[in-house]
N, C-alpha and C positions, 0 to 999 in steps of 0.2 A: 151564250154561244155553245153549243152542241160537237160533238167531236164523233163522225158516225164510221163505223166500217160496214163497207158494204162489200159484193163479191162479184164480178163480174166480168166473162171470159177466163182467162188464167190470168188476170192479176187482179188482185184485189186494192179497190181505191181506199185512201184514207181523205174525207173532203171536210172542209170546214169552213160552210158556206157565210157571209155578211151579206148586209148591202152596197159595203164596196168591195167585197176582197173575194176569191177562191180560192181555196188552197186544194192540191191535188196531184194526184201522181200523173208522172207524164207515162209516155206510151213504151211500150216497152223497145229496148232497145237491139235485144236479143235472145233467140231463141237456142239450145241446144240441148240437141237429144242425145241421148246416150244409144238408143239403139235404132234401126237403119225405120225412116218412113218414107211415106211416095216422095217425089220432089217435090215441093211448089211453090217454088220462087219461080215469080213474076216479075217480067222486066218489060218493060214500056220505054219509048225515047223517040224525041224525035233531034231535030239537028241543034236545038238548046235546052233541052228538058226532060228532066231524069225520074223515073220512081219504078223502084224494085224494090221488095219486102227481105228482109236478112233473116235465115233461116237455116243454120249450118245442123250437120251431125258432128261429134264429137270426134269423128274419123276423117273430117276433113280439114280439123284445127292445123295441122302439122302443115297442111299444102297451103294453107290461108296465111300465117305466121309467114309462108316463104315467099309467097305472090307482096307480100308489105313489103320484106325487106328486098326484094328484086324492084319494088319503084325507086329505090333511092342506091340501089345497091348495097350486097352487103359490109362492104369498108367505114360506110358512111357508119353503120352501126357497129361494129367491131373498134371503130375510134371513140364511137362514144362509150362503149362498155368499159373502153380502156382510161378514157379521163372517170368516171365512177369510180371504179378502182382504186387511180389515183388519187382523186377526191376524199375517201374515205381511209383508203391509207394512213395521210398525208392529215389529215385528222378528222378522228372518230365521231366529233361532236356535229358532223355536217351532216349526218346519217339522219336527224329527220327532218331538215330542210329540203336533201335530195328527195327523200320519201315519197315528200309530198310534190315539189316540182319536175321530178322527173318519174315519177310513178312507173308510166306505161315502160319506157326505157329497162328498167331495172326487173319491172315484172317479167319484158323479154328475155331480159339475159340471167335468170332465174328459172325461166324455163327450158329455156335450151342449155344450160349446166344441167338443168335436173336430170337429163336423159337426151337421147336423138331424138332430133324430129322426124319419126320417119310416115311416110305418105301412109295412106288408109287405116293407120293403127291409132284406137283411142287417147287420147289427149286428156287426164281428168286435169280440173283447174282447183286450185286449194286455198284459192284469197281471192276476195273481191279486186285488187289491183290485178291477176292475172284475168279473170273475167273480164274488166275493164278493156285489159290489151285485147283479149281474142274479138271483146264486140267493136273496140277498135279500129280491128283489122280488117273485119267482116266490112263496116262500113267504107274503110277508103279504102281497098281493093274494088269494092262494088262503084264506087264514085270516081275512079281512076278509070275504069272499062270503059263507063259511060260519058267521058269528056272528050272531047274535043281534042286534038292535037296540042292548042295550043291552051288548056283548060288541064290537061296532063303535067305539060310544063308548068306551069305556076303550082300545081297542088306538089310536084316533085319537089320545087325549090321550097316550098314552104317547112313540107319536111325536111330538106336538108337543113334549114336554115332550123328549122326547132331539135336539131343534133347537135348543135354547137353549144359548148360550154354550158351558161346555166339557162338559156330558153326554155327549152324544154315542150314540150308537145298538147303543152294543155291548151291553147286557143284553139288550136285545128282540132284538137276532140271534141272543144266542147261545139265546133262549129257541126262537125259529122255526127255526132251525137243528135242535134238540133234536127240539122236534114232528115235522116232519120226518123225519129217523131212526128215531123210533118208529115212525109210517106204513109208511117203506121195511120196519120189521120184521113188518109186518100186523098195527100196532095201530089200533083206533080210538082217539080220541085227545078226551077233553074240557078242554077248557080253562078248567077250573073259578076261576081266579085271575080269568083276563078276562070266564069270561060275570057271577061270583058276586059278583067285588069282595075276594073274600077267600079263603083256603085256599092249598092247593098249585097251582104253575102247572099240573100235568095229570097228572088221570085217565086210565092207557091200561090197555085191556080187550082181551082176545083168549083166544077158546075162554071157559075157567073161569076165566081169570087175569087179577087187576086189580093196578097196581101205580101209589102216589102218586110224584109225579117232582118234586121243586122246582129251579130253576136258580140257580147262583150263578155272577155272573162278579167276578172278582178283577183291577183292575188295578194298572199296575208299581207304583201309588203306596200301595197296599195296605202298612200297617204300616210307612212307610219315615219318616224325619226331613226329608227332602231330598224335597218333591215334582217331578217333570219339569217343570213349568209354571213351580213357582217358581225352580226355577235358570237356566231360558231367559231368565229376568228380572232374574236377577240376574247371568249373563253379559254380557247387554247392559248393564248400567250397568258392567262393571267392561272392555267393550271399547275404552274408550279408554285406560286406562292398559296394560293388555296390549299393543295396538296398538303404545304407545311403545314397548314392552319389547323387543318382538319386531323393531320397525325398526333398534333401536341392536344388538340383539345377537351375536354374534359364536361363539356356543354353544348347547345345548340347555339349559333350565330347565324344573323341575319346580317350580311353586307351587304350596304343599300349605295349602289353607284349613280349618280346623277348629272350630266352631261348637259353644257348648255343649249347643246342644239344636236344636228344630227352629228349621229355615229357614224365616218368615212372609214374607209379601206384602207386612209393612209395610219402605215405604221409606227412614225411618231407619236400617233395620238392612241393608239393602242399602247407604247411605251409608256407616254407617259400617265395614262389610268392605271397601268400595274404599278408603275412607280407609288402613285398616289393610295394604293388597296395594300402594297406590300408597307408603307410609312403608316398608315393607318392600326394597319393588323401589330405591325412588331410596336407601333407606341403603349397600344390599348387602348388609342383615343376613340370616344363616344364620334366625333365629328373633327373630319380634317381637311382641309380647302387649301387646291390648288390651283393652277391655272387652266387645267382642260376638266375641270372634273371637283365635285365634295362627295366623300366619303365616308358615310354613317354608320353604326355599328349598334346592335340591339342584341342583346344575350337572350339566353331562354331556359327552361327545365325540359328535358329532352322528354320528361315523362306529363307534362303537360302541351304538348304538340303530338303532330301528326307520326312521329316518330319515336312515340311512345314504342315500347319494347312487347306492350298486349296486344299493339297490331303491325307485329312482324308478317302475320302469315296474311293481313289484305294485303290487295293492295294499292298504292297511292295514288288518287287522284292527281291531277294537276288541279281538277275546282278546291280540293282539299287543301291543297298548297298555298293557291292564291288565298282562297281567305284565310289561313293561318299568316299570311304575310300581309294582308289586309289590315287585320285584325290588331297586330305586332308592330308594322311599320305604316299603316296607315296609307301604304302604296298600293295599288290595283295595277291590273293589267300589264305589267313588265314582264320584261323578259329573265328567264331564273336559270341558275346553272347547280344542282344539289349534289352534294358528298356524304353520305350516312350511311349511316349504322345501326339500324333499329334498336331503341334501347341504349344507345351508349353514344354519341354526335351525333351535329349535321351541321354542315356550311350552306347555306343557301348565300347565292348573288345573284342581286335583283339590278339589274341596266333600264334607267330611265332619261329620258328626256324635262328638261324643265320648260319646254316649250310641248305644248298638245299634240297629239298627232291630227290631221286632216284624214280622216277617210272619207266620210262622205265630202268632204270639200273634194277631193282626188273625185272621188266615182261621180258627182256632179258634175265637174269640167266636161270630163272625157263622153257623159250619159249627152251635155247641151250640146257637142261637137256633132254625137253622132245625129242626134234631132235637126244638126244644121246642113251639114253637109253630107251626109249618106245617102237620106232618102231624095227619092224625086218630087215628092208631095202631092204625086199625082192617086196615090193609093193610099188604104190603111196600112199604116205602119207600124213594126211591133220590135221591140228590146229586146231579147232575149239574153238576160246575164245569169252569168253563176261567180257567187259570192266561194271563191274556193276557200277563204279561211274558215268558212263556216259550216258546222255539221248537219247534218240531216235535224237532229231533235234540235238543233238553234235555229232554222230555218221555220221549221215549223212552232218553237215558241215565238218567234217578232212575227208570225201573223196570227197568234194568236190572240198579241198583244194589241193588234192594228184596231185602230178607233176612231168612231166619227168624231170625237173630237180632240180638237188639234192640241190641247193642254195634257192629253195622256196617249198623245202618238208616239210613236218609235221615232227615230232620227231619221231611219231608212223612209220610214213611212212619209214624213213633211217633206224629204228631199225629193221623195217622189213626187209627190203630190204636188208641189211647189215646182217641181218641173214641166208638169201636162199641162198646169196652168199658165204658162208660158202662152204668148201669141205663136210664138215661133214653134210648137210643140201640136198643133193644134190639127197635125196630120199623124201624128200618134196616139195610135189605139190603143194599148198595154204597153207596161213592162211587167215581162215576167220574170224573177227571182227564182232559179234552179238551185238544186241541191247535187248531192254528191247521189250515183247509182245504190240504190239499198239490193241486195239479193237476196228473191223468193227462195225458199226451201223447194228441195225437187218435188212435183207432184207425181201423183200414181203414176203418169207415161214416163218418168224419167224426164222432165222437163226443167231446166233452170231458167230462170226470167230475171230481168232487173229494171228496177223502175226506179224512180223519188220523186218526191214532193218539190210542187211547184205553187211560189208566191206569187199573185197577181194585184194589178194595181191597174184598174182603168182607167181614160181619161173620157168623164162624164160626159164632155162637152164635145166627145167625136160623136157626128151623126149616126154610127153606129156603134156604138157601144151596145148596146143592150141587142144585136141580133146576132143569133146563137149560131151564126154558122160561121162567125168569125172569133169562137171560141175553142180556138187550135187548141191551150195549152189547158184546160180546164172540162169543166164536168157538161158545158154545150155541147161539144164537137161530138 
């Protein structure tokens, strides 16, 4: 398998073709100049059907950020900046659970702290999350103009409803995002879910060819026993016996928490794991068993781990982490809360489940649902999901990984597969596997773009599979 870059237009593809899979960046999602060009956005519509190309200058961010929060008004986001706030106030360690579920939120309110927004004056953006918001905002301002009255209402409530507590905004990006993409490919684009109230999110037509697209997005907590919310919560109740731990100690420790089943919110069971970490730690017992929980304990030489004292100045993976606690405690994939000192301690605690987590059993339910009742089955149909716990170079190692045969496929790979081959599945074309936006480097016009890598997964046995004008998300179109 060949891994080629090639260059074309202002973005440059990375593709890595099989005979089942393409993998390949999607279309860009936005453009922005830094200095003034002719206009040419292009808007099309008729009374169900939208496609305009998003195209901003960097002098009209400040009015685009205010045309967003004027759909929802701005209380709706002003209450949520203030539960953030409180969130991280209230404790510190929720800071990269928000991060990541509430991204665009907090990139807003980051930028409007950093300075006024004021109309026609340059806007520079300093993080791929504030990029994120501006292309954002570009798309649902532009898909709010173009709806319907009652196509307006539902995309408003949807926002409101993704400012509440811990929602958060990611389905409706990744759906705008998608719309989007399909435009860049010359589709017109209906958005039959928001004008209808029901069906697939979008109808896209071009020439003779129509294709239903529904969006899924998956987060980290998708199928897992141990949600990120709840362990930020339950780290902070168990930070002050750690804290002691970590003052008196003299070595590295690894405390390994193990939970029969899922991790709940309720605070009994939060109590009584600290109870069970704080009788552990003051015994100096290797292994100590209670009723909600066993708790293990593994010593270490601080100068034989990762927090050896000659590599104070890297710095620490989290893959470095895990397999040091792989390696040590023989546990993968847990959730870890660390206290160190380069050279001198470290408390690590690892939160596990004794039962597996279900992800793809989680993403199979929800994937057969949409195959059953979204589409109409009258068209090719297409998945369009993003794996949000996943990064760009993980998305693109599982297809690198992907193989014809089913003894050295990925998990992802057979659940797919095993999916299309379904009777009931037999009107879906792809699913496609998205990634998080990567951002180009500006080029000589002053240009910023953003794209990523997209996994494909066809189903053989659609009558069209193999004709390339129904390769929206890949290297046909």
């Amino acid at each position: 398998m060949a891994v080629e870059l090639m260059a074309t237009w202002m973005i440059k593809y990375l593709a890595v073709l099989t005979r089942l899979k393409l993998l390949r960046r999607c279309g860009t999602s936005l453009h922005l100049y830094e200095q003034r060009v002719p206009d040419n956005v292009t808007v099309w519509a008729d009374e169900s059907t939208v496609k305009f190309s998003v195209e901003i200058r960097d002098t009209e961010v400040a009015q685009l950020l205010q045309a967003l929060t004027n759909i929802t008004g701005p209380e709706a986001w002003l209450r949520r900046f203030e539960w953030l706030q409180r969130e991280l106030s209230e404790n510190p360690l929720m800071e990269d659970w928000l991060r990541e579920r509430c991204a665009i939120e907090l990139a807003m309110r980051e930028v409007q702290s950093n300075a006024p927004l004021i109309p026609n004056q340059p806007l520079k953006l300093n993080t791929r999350d504030q990029y994120e918001l501006v292309a954002f905002a570009a798309g649902t301002v532009q898909c709010y103009e173009h709806l319907s009255e009652g196509g307006r209402r539902r995309l408003r409530g949807v926002l409101l409803d993704g400012l509440k507590e811990d929602k958060g905004l990611l389905s409706i990006q990744h759906e705008i995002t998608t719309a989007i993409h399909l435009m860049s490919r010359g589709f017109d684009v209906e958005f039959q879910d928001m004008e209808h109230g029901g069906g697939v999110d979008f109808i896209a037509r071009k020439d003779n060819v129509e294709i239903e697209i529904e969006c899924k997005m998956f987060s980290a907590d998708l199928g897992r026993k141990i949600h990120r919310r709840r362990s930020a919560m339950l780290y902070k109740a168990l930070t002050n016996v750690l804290a002691e731990t970590y003052n008196s100690a003299t070595k590295g420790l690894i405390v390994a928490v193990t939970i029969p089943d899922r991790l709940t919110p309720a605070p009994e069971q939060h109590r009584e794991i600290e109870k069970a970490v704080r009788t552990g730690l003051l015994r100096g017992k290797a292994l100590t068993q209670m009723g909600h929980c066993t708790v293990r304990i593994w010593d270490f030489l601080i100068n034989d781990s990762p927090f050896n004292k000659n590599k104070a100045s890297e710095k620490l993976s989290r893959d470095e982490i895990d397999r040091f606690v792989q390696t040590r405690s023989g546990r993968s994939n847990t959730n870890l809360m660390l206290l160190f000192s380069p050279g001198q301690r470290a408390v690590i605690l690892s939160i596990a489940s004794e039962k597996a987590d279900g992800v793809l059993a989680g993403m199979r339910r929800q994937l057969r649902e949409a195959t059953k009742g979204q589409f109409s089955g009258t068209r090719p149909a297409m998945l369009a999901v993003q794996l949000h716990a996943l990064t760009t170079d993980q998305l693109v190692n599982l297809a690198q990984l992907d193989s014809a045969s089913r003894a050295a496929a990925t998990g992802l790979q057979i659940m797919t597969s095993d999916l299309l081959q379904r009777p009931s599945s037999a009107h879906i074309h792809t699913i496609v596997y998205r990634s998080h936006v990567m951002i180009d480097n500006r080029d000589l016009d002053g240009t910023i773009s953003g794209a990523g890598p997209s996994y494909l997964i066809k189903n053989c046995n659609h009558p069209l599979h193999a004709d390339p004008r129904y390769g929206i998300f890949g290297a046909e179109a």
